[in-house]
Backbone bond lengths (Angstrom), bond angles and torsions (degrees), N, CA, C in turn:
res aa  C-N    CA-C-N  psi(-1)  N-CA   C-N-CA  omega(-1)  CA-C   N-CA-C  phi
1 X - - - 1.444 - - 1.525 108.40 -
2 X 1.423 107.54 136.83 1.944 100.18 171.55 1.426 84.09 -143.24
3 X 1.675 87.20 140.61 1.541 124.68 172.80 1.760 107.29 -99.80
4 X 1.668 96.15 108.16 1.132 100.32 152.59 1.881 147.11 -102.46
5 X 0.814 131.56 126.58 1.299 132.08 -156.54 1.687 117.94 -123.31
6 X 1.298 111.19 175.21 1.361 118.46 -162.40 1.221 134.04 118.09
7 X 1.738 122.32 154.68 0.922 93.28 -162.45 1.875 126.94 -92.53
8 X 1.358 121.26 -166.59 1.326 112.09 174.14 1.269 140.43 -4.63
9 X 1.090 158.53 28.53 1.535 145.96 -146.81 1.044 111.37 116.13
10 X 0.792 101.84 27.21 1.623 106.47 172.57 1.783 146.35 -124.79
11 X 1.621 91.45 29.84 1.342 129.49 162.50 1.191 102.86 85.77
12 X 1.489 115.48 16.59 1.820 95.58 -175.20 2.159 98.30 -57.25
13 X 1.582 125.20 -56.69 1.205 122.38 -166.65 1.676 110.39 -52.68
14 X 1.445 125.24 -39.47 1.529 115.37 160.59 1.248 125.42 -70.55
15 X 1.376 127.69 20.08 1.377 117.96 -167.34 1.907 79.27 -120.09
16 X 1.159 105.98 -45.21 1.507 94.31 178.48 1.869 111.74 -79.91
17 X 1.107 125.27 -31.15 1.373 111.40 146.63 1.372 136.01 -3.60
18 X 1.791 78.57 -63.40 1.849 99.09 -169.18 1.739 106.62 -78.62
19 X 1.194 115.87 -35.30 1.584 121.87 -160.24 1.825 95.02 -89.57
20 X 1.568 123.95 -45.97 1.458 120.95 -179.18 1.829 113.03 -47.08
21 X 0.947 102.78 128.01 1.493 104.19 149.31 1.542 137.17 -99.54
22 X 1.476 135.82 -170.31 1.198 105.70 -152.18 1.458 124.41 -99.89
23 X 1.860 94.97 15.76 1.826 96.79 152.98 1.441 117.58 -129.64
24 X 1.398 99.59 36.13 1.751 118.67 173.21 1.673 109.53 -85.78
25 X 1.201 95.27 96.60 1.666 111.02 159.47 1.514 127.03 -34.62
26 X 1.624 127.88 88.14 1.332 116.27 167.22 1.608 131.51 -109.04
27 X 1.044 106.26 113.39 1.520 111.60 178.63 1.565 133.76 -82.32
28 X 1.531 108.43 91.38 1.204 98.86 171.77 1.255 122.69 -128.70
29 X 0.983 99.28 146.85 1.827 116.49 -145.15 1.807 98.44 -79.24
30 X 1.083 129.02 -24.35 1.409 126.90 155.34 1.347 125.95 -53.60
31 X 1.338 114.50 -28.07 1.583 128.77 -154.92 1.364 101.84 -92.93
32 X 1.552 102.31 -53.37 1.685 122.50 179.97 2.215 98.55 -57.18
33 X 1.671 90.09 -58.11 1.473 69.03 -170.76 1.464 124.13 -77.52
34 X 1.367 103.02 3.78 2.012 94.97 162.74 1.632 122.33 -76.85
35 X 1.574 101.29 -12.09 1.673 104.27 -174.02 1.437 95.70 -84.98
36 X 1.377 132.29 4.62 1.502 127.09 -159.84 1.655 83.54 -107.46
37 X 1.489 124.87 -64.52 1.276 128.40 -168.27 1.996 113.86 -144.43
38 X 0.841 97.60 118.95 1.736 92.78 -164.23 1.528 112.94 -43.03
39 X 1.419 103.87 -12.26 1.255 108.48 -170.89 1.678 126.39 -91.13
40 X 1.454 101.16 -25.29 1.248 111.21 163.04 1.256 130.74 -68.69
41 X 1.680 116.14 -0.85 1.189 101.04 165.19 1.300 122.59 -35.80
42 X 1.325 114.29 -67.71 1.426 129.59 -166.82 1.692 110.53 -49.56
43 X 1.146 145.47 138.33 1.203 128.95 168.44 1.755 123.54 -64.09
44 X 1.148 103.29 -31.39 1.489 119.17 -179.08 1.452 109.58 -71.56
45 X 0.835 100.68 -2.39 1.963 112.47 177.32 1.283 115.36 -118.21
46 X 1.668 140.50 -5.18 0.952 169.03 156.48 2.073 120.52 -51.44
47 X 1.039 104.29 82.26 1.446 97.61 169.83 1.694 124.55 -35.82
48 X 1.260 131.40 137.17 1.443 116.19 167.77 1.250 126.20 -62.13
49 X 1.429 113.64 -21.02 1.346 119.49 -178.24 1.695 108.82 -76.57
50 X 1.433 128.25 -29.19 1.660 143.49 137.97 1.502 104.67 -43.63
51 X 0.656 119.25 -85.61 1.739 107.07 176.50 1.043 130.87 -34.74
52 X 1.276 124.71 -40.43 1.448 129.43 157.01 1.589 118.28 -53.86
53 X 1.071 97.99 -63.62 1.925 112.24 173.54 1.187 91.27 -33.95
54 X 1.030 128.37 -99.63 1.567 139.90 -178.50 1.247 134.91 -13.76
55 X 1.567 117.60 -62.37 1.366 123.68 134.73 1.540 130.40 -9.66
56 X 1.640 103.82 -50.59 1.430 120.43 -154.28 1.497 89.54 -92.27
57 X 1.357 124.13 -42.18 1.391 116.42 155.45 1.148 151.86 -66.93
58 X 1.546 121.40 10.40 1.568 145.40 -177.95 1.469 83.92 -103.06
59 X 1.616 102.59 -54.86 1.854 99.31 -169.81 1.570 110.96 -50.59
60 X 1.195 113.91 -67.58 1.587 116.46 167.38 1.661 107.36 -26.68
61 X 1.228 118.34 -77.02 1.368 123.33 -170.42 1.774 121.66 -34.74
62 X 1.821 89.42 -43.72 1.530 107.72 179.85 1.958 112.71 -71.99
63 X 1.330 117.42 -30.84 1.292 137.67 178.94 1.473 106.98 -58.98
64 X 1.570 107.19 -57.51 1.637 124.29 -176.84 1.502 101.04 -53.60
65 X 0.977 114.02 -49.98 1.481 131.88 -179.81 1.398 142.19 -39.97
66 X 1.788 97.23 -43.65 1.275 130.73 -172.02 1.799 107.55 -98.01
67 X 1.975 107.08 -13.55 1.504 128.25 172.78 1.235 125.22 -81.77
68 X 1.989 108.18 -2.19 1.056 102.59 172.17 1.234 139.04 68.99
69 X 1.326 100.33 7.98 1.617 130.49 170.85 1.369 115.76 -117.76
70 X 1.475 122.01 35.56 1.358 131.87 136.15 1.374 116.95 -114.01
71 X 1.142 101.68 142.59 1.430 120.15 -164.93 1.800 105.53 -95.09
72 X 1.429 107.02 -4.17 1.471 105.41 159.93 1.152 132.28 -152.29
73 X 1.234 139.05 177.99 1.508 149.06 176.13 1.808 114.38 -40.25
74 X 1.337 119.81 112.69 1.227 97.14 165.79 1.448 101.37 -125.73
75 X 1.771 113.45 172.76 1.383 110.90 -147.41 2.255 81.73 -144.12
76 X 1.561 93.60 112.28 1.657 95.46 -174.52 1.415 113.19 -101.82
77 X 0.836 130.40 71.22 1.679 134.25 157.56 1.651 118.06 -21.12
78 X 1.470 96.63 125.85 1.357 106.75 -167.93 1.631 115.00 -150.01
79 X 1.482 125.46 110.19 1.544 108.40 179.10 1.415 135.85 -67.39
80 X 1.528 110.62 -30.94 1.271 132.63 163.49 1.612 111.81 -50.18
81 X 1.468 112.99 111.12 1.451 96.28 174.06 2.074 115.78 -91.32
82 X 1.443 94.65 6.91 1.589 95.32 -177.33 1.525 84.39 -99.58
83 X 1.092 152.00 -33.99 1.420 145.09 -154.56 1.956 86.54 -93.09
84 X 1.133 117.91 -50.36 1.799 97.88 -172.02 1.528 115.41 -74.38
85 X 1.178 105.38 -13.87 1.800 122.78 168.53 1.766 90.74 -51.13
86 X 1.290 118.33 -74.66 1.649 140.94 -153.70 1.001 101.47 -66.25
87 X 1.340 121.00 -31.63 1.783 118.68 -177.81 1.801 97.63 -87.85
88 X 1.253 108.34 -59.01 1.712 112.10 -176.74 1.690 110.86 -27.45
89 X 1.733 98.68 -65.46 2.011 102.09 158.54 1.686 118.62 -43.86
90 X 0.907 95.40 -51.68 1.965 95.10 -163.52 1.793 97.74 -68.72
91 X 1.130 137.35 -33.18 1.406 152.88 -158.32 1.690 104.36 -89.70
92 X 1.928 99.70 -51.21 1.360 100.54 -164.94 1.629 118.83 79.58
93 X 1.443 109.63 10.46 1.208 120.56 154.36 1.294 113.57 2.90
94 X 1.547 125.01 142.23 1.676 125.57 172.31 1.701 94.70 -87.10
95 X 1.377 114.48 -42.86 1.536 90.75 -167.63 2.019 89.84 -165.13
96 X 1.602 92.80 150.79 1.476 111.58 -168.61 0.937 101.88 -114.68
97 X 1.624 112.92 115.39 1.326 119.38 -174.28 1.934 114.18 -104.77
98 X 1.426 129.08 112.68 1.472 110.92 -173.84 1.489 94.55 -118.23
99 X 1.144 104.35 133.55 1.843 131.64 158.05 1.117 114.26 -69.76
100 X 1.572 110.67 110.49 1.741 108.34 172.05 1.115 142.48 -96.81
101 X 1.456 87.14 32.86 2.599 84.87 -156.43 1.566 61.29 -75.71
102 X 1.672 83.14 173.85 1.519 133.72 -160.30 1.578 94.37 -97.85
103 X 1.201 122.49 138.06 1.561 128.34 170.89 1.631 101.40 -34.77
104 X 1.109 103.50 -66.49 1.457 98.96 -169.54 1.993 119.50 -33.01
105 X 1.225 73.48 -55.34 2.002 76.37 175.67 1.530 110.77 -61.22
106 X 1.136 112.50 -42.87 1.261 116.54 -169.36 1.965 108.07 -68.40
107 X 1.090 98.21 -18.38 1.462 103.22 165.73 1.643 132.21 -75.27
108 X 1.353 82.91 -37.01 1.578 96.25 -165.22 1.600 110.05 -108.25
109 X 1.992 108.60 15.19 1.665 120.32 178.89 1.704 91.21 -88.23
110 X 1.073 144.82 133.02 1.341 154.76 175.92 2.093 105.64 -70.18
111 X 1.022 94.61 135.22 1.351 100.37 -170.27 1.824 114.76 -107.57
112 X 1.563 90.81 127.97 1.306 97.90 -152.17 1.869 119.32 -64.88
């Protein structure tokens, strides 16, 4: 499992793009919550009680993971770099990946 992190726009989802292959598991919690309601993409549009759900389903995902009963790589996207730190320990993560552009870039990269 590798935890990638960083903030907004700032390629953590193309960086695992590039590294997944085509039965490499990627979780990103933006993606999942737009298939729930188009609107949740955004986090600011996101109920807490959706955030939680969600959460609780990365956790699951990350648990399954750590059971050794996936047969491949999955790659967990995370903006918080103190929260993918805490999961990387609790998980045992293979490797922690953090994205460093500078807010600024990450502002002004156009979102796909």
């Amino acid at each position: 499992m590798t935890i990638v992190c960083g903030p907004p726009n700032s390629g953590k989802t193309t960086w695992c793009r590039q590294q997944a292959n085509g039965r490499d598991l990627v979780w990103d919690l933006d993606v999942v919550a737009a298939t729930l309601n188009g609107v949740y993409r955004s986090n600011r549009h996101r109920p807490v009680e959706i955030q939680k759900l969600l959460a609780e389903w990365r956790d699951t995902m990350m648990q399954y993971s750590v059971s050794d009963r996936m047969p491949n790589n999955m790659y967990i996207i995370i903006s918080d770099i103190d929260r993918a730190r805490e999961l990387a320990k609790k998980y045992q993560a293979h490797q922690l990946v953090r994205m460093r552009n500078r807010i600024p870039h990450c502002v002004e990269r156009p979102t796909p």
